[in-house]
MIDOZA-482396 format. One record per residue: x, y, z of N, C-alpha, C in turn. Coordinates in steps of 0.05 Angstrom, whole numbers, padded with zeros to 5 digits, always signed. Atoms other than C-alpha are relative to their C-alpha. Layout:
N
XYZXYZXYZ...
This chain:
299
-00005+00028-00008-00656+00056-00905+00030-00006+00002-00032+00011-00002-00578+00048-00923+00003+00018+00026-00006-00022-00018-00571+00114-00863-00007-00029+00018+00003+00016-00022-00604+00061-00815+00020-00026-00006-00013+00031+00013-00566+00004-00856+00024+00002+00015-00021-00013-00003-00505+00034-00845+00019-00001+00039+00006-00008-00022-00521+00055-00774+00005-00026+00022+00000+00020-00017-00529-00004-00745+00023-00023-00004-00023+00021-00003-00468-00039-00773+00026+00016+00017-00016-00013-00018-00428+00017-00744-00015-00006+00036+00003+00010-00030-00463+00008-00671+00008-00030+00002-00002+00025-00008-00457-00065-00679+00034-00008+00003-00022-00010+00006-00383-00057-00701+00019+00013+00032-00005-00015-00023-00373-00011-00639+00001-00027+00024+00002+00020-00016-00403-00064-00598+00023-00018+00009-00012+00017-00004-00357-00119-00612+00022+00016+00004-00021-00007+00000-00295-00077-00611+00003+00005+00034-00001-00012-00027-00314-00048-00538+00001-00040+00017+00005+00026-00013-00331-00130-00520+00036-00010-00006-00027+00003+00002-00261-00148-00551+00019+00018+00020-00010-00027-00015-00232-00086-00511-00002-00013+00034+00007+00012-00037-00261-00120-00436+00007-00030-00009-00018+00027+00009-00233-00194-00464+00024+00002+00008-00037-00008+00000-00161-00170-00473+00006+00006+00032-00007-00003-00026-00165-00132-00408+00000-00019+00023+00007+00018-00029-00202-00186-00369+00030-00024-00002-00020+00029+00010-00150-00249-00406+00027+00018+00021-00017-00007-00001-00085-00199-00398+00005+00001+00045+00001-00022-00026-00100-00168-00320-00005-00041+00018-00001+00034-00010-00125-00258-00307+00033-00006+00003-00024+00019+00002-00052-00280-00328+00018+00016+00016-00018-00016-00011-00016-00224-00290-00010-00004+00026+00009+00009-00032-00059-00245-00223+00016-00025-00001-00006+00027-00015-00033-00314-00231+00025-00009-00015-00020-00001+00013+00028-00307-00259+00025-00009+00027-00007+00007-00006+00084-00352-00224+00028+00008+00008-00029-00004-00005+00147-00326-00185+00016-00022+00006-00024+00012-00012+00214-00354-00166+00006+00015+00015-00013-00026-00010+00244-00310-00120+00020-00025+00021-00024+00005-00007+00312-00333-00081-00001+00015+00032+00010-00019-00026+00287-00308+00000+00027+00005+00013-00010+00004-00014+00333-00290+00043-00002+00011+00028+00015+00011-00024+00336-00307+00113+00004+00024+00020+00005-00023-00011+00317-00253+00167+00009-00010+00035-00007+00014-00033+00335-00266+00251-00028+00015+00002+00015-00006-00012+00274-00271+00282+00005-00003+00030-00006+00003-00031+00272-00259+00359-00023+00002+00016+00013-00001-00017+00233-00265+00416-00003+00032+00018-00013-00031-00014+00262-00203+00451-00027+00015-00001+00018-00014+00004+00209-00161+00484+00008+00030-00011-00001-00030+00011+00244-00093+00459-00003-00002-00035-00001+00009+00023+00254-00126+00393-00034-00007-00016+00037+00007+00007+00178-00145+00378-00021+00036+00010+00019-00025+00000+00157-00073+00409+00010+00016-00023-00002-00007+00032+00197-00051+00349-00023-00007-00016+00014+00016+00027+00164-00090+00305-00023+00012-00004+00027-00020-00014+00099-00056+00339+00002+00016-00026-00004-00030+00016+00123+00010+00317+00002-00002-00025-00007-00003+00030+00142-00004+00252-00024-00010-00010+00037+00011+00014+00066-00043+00231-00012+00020+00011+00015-00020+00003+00040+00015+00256-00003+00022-00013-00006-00026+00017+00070+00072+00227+00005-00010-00030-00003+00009+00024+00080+00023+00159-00034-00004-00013+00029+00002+00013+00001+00022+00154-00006-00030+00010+00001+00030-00004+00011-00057+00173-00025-00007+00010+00028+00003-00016-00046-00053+00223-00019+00015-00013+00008-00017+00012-00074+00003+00189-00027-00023-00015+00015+00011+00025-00098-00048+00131-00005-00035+00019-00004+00023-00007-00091-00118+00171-00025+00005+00020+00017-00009-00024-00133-00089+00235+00014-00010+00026-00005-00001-00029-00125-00094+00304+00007-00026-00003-00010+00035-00008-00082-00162+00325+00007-00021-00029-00016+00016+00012-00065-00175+00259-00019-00014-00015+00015+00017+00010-00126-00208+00241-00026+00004-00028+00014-00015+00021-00151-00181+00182-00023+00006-00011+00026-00018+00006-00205-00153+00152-00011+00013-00027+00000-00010+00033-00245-00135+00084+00013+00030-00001-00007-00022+00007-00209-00073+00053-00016+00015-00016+00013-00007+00020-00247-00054-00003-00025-00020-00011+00018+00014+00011-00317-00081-00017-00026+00021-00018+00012-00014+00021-00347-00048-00075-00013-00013-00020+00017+00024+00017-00392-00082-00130+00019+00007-00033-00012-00005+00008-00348-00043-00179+00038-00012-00003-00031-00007+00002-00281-00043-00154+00012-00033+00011+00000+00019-00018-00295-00112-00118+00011-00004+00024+00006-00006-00025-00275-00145-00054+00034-00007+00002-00033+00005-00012-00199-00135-00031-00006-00006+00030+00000+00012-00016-00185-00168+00028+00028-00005+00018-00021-00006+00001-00126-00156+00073+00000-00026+00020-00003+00032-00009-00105-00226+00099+00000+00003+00031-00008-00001-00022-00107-00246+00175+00032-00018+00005-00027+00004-00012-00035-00256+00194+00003-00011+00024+00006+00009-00018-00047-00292+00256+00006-00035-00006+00002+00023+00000-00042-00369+00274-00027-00015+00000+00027+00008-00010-00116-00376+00285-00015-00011-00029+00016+00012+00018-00164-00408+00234-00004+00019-00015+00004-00019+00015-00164-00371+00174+00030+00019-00009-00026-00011+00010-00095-00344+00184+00029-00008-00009-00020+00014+00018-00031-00357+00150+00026-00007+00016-00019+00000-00025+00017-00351+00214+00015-00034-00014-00009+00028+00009+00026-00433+00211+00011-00001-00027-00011+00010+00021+00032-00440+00144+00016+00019-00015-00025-00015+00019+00089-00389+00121+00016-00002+00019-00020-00004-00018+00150-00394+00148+00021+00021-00004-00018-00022-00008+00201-00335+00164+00011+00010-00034-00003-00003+00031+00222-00339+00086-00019+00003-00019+00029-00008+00011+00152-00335+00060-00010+00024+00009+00016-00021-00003+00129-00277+00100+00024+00024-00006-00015-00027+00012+00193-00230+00075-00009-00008-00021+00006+00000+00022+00175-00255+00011-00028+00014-00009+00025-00015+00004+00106-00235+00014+00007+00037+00017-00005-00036+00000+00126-00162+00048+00018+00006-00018-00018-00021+00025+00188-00147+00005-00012-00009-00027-00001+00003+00037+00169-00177-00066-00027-00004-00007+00036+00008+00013+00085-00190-00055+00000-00011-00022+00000+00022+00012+00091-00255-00076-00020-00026+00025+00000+00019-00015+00055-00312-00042+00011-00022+00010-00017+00025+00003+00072-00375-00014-00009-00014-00025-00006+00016+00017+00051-00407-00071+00011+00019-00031-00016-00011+00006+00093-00360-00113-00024+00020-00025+00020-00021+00006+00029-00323-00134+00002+00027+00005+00004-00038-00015+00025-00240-00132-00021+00000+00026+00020-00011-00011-00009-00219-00072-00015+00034-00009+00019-00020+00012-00066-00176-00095+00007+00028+00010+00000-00022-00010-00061-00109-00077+00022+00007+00034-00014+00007-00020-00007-00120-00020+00015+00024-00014-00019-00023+00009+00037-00060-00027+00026-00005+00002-00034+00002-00004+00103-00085-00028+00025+00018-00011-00020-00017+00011+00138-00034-00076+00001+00028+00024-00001-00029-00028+00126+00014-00007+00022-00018+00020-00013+00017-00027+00159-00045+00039+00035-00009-00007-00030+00018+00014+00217-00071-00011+00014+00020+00018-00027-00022-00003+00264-00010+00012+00006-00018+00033-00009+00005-00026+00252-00037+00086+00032-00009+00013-00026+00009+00001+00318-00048+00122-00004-00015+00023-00005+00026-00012+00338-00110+00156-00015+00002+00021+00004+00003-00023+00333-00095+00224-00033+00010-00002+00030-00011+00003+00261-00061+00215-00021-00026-00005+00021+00022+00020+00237-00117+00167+00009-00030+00026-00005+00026-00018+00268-00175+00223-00010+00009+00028+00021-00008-00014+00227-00133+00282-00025-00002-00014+00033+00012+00018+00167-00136+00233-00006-00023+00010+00002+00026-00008+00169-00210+00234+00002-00006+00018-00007+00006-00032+00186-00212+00304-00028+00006+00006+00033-00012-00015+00118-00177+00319-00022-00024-00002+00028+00019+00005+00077-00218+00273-00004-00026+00009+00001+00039-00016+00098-00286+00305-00014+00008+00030+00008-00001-00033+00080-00253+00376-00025+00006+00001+00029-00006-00001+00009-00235+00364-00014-00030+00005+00022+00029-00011-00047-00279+00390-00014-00007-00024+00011+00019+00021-00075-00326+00342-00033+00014+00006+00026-00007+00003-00145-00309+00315-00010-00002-00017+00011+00015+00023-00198-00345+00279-00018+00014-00012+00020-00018+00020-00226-00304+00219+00007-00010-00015-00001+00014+00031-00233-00342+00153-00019+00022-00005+00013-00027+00028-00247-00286+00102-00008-00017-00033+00010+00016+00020-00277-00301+00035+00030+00016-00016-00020+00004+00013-00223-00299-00026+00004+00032-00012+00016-00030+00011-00211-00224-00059-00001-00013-00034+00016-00005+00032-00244-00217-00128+00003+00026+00003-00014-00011+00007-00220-00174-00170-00033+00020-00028+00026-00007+00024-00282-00131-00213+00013+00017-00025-00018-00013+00023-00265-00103-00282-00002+00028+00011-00003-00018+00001-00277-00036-00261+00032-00003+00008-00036-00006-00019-00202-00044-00216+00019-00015-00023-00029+00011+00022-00175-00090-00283+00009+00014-00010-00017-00032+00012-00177-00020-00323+00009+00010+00011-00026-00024-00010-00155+00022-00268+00029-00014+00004-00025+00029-00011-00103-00043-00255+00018+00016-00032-00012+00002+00029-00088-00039-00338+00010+00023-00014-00003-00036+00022-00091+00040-00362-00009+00020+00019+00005-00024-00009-00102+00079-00299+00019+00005+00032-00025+00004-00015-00044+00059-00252-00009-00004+00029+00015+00019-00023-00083+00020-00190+00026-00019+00001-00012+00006-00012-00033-00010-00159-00004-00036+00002+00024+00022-00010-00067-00083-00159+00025-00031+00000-00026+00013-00007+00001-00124-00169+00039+00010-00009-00019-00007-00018+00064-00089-00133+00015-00024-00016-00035+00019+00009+00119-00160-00161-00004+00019-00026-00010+00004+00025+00109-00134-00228+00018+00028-00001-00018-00009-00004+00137-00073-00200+00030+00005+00016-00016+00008-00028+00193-00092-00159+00021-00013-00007-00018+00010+00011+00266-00108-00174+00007-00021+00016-00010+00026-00020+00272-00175-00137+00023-00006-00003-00027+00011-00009+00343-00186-00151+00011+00027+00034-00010-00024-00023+00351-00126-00095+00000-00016+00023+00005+00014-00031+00377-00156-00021-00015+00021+00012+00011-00021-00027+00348-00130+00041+00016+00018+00002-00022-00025-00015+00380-00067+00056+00008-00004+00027-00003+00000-00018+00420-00060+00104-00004+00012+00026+00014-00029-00010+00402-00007+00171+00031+00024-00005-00018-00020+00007+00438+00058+00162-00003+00014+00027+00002-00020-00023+00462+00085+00229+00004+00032-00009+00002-00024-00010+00450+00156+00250-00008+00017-00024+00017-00013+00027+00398+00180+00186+00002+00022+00004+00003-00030+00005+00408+00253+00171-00037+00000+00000+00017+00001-00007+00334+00281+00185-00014-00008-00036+00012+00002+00029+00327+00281+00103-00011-00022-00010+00018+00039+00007+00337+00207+00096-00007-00007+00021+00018+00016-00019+00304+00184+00149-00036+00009-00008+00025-00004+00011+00244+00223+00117-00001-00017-00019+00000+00008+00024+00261+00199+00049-00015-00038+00004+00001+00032-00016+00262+00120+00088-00025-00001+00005+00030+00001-00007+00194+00133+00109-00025+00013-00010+00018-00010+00020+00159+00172+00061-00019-00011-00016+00027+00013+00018+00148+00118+00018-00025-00016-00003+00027-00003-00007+00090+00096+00049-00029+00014-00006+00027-00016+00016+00051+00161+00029-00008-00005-00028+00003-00008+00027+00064+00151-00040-00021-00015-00009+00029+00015+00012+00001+00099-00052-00020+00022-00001+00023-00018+00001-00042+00156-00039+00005+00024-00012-00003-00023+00006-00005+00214-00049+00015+00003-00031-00027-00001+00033+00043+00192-00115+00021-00003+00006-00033+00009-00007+00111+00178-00125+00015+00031+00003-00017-00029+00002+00120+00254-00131-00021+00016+00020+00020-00020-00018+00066+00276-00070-00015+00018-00003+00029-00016+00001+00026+00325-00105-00027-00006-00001+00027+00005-00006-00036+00283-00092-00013+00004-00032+00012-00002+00020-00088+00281-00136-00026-00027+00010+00016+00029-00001-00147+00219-00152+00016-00023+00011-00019+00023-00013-00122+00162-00116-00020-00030-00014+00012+00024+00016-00136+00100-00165-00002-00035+00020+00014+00018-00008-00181+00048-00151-00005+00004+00022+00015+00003-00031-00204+00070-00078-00030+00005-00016+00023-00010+00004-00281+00082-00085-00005+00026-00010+00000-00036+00014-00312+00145-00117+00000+00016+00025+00014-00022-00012-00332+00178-00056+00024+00013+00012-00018+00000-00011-00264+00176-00028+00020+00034-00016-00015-00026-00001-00229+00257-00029+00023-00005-00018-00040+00003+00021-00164+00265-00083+00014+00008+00031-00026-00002-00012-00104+00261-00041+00015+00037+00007-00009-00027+00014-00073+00326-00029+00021+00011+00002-00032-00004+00010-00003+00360-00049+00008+00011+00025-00020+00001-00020+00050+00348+00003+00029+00011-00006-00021-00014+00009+00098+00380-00037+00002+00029+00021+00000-00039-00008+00124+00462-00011-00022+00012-00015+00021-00011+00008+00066+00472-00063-00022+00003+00009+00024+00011-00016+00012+00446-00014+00005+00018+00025+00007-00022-00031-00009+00480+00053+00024-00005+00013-00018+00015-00013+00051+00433+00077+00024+00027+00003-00025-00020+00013+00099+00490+00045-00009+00024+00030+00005-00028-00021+00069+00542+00098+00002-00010+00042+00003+00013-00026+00066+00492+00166+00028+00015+00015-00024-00004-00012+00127+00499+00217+00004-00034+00016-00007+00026-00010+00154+00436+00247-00025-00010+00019+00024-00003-00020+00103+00448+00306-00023-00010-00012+00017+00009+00015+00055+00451+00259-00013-00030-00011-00003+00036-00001+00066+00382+00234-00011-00021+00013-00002+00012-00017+00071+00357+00286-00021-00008+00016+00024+00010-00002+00010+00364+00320-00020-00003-00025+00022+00017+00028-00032+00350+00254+00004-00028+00005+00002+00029+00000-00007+00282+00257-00007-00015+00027-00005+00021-00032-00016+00276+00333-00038+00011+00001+00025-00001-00011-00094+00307+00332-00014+00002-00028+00021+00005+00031-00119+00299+00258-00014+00024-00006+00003-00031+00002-00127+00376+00257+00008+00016-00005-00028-00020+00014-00094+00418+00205+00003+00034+00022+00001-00030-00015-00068+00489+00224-00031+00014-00013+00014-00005+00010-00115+00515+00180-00036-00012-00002+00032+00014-00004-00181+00474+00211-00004-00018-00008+00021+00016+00018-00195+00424+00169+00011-00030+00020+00000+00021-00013-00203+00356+00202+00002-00029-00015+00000+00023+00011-00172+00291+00179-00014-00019+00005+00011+00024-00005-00217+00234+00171+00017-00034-00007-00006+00038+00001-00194+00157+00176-00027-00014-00020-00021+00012+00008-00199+00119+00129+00017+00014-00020-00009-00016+00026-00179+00175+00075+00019+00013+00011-00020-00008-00006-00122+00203+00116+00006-00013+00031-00008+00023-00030-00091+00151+00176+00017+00016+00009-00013-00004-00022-00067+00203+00219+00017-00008+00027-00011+00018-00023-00063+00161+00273+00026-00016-00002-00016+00025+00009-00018+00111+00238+00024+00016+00004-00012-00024-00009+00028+00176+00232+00007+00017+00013+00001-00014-00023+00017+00206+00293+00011-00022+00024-00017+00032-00021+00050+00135+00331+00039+00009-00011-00025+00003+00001+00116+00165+00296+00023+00016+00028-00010-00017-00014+00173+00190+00341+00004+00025-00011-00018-00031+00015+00197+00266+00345+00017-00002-00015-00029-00005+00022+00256+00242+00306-00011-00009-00019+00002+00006+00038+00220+00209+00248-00021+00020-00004+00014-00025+00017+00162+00265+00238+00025+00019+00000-00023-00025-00001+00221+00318+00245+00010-00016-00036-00008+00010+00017+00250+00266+00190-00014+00003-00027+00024+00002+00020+00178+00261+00147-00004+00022+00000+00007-00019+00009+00166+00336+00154+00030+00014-00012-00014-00011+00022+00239+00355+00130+00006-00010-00026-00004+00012+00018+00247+00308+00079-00028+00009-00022+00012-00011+00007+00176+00336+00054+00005+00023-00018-00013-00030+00015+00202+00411+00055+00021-00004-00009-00019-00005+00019+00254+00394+00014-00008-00009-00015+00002+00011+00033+00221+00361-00047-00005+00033-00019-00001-00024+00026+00213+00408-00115-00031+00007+00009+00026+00005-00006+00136+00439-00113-00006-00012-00030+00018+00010+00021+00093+00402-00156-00032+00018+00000+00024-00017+00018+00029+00427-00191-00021-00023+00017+00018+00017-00011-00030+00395-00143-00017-00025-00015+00020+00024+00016-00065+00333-00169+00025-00016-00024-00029+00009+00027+00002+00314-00221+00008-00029+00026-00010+00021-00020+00015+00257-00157+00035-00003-00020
């Protein structure tokens, strides 16, 4: 009788400790969603200019912008999981539902460089610690683009946030709010004429690193769904190390390694990559072959 006595004060024991344990996380991962910035914007030239807005193009394409936004800007659920819950990548548009109107030119760098909202809220899962580096002229074509898109009425429902993504948010490095990583006293950079092919990789690299790591050897990519493939090492340690520029090159242009294997969308956006010029893949595949190799799955 004391063995069961016993027994059941330790399960019960267990119990509360694991219930205390999803409290903390849910309270802590709550106050860090709605946790209140200041940030100090500063101001970007936006233009009309049709070469200036086909920039802008290029750069939301190859930055993933459309990638996660969708076609025209008008966004679209990202992640709807019962687990991981429902991310939601905002429509950027003027149309019903989108935020066009109501941010103005200082609000929407604030929300790409520091993912912050207008009301000085984190935007959820907005990747800004990939966008902060942007430099001026890039990040003032950005904005140029998103004012020129056609208005379009999609009211999306709000994202919710499920505990499974608060742990990977809290103790498994999910990405889920980008300000808390992000040195906001940093200005916009400025552009750096005539990028050696290294940095101009380095400049555009960091893009991959949501999937691939801050150090490219891939691995689990936290908080996407289970079904979703580990990432895989872009280091010289990865197949990457054996390609030739050529090589590269068409991979990103037909989603078809040398070695056969066939990239699928949404777990590798080829396409998004394959919109770059010869000078920035030449830039993203040397800046590649020169990192250290890493040990596959270490991201």
């Amino acid at each position: 009788m004391k063995i069961l006595k016993w027994a059941g004060i330790l399960l019960g024991t267990i119990v509360v400790l694991i219930l205390i344990f999803i409290a903390v996380t849910y309270f802590i991962s709550e106050r860090h969603f709605n946790e209140t910035y200041q940030i100090e914007t500063e101001t970007v030239e936006v233009s009309t200019d049709s070469s200036v807005v086909a920039h802008g193009e290029h750069v939301a394409t190859i930055r993933g912008c459309i990638e996660c936004h969708g076609e025209g800007l008008s966004g679209q659920v990202f992640i709807d999981d019962p687990a991981i819950g429902l991310l939601i990548a905002t429509n950027l548009t003027d149309g019903e539902g989108g935020i066009g109107q109501e941010y103005t030119n200082e609000d929407m760098v604030r929300a790409i460089r520091n993912g912050v909202n207008k009301d000085g809220k984190p935007a959820i899962f907005m990747p800004s610690h990939e966008y902060n580096p942007i430099d001026r002229s890039d990040l003032s074509a950005l904005i140029s683009y998103i004012r020129s898109v056609e208005p379009v009425d999609n009211v999306q429902p709000e994202t919710e946030v499920g505990m499974v993504a608060r742990f990977l948010y809290m103790y498994g490095g999910m990405h889920l709010v980008p300000a808390r990583m992000i040195d906001h006293s940093k200005p916009v950079p400025d552009p750096v004429e005539n990028r050696s092919p290294v940095e101009m990789g380095e400049y555009l690299a960091v893009t991959c690193t949501g999937c691939h790591g801050a150090g490219f050897a891939g691995g689990a990519i936290p908080g996407v769904p289970p079904e979703w493939p580990e990432a895989p090492n872009i280091t010289p340690a990865g197949n990457i190390g054996n390609w030739t520029l050529e090589d590269f090159k068409i991979t990103m242009e037909t989603g078809v390694t040398p070695e056969g294997l066939e990239l699928t969308q949404p777990y590798m956006p080829w396409q998004m990559l394959g919109a770059m010029t010869d000078e920035e893949l030449e830039g993203l595949y040397t800046y590649l072959r020169s990192l250290p190799e890493k040990e596959t799955g270490t991201r």
